[in-house]
C-alpha positions as CSV (number, residue, x, y, z in Angstrom):
1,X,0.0,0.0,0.0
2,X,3.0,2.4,0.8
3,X,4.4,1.9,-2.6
4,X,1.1,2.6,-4.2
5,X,0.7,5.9,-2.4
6,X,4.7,7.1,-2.8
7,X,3.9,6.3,-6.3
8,X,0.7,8.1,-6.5
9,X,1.9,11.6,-4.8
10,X,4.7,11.6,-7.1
11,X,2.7,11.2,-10.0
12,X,0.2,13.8,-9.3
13,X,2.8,16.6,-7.9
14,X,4.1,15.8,-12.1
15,X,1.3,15.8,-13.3
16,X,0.2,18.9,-11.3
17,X,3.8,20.7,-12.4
18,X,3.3,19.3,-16.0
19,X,0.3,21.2,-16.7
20,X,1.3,24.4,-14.8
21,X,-1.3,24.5,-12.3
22,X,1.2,25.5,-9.7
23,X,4.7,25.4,-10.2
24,X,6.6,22.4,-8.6
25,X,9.4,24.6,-6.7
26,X,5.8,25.8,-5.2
27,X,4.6,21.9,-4.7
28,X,8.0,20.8,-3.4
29,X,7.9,23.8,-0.7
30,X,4.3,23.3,0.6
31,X,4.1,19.3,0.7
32,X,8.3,19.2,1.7
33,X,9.7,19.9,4.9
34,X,11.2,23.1,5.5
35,X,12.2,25.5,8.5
36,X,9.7,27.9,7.2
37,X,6.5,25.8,6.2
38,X,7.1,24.3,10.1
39,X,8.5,27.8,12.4
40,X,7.1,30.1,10.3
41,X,3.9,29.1,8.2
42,X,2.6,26.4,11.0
43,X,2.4,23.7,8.0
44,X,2.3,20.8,10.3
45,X,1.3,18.5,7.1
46,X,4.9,18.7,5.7
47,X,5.6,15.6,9.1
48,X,3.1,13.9,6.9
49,X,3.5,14.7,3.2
50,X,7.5,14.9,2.7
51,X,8.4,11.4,4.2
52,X,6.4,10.2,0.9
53,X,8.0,13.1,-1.4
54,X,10.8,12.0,-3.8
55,X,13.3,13.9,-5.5
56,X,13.0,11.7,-8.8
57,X,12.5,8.6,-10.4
58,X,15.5,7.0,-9.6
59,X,15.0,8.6,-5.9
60,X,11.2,6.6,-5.8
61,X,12.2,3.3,-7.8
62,X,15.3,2.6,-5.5
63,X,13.0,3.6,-2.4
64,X,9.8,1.1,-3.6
65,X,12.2,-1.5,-4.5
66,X,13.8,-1.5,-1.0
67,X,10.0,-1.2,0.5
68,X,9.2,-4.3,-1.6
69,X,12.5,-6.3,-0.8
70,X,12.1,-5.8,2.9
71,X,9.2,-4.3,4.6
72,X,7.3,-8.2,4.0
73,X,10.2,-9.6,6.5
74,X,10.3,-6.9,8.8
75,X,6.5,-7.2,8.9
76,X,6.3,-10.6,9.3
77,X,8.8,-10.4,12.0
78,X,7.2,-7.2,13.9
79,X,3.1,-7.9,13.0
80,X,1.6,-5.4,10.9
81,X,0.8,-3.1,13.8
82,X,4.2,-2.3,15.2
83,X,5.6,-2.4,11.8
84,X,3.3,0.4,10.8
85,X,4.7,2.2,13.7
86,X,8.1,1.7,13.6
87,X,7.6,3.1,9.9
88,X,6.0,6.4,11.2
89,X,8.3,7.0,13.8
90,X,11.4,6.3,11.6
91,X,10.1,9.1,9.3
92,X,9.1,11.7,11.9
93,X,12.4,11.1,13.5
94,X,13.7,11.9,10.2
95,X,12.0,14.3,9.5
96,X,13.5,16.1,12.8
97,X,16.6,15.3,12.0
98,X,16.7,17.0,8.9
99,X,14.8,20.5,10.7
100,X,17.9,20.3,13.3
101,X,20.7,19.0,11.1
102,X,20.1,21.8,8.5
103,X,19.4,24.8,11.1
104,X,20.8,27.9,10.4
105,X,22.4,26.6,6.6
106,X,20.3,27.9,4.6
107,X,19.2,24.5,3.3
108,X,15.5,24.9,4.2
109,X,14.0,22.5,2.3
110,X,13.8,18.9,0.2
């Protein structure tokens, strides 16, 4: 289901950028984590929507193919239910990594 929806959001942010409905500097900024969508706009979302953004097709093939090689094991191992949330709290932790990591370099975004 993961890959489906990783595959999904990318398609529709190109499609989206493709057609010129917004730009996708604008996409990548609102749906992406950045210092200033989280401290200064309050877009809480971007925890949600940039663990699932990718910066290309390489970027979401290599990711689904390592989804598809391992996430059955680690499932099977964990149970769906703590596998599901060891997957959310490895990308939140990420995710606030990245905010901290990249404070003050002028690298506010994805």
């Amino acid at each position: 289901m993961l890959v489906g929806i990783r595959t999904a959001l990318f398609l529709v942010v190109g499609l989206i950028s493709r057609v010129n409905l917004v730009s996708h500097e604008q996409l990548v900024g609102f749906l992406g984590l950045s210092h200033i969508g989280i401290l200064h706009h309050l877009w809480i979302h971007q925890f949600l929507t940039a663990p699932l953004m990718h910066g290309g097709v390489a970027h979401l093939l290599f990711n689904m193919l390592a989804l598809w090689m391992l996430a059955p094991a680690v499932e099977q191992t964990l149970g769906r239910g703590r596998y599901i949330v060891l997957s959310i709290l490895c990308a939140e932790c990420s995710m606030v990594g990245f905010l901290l990591f990249n404070l003050g370099t002028g690298n506010d975004g994805l």
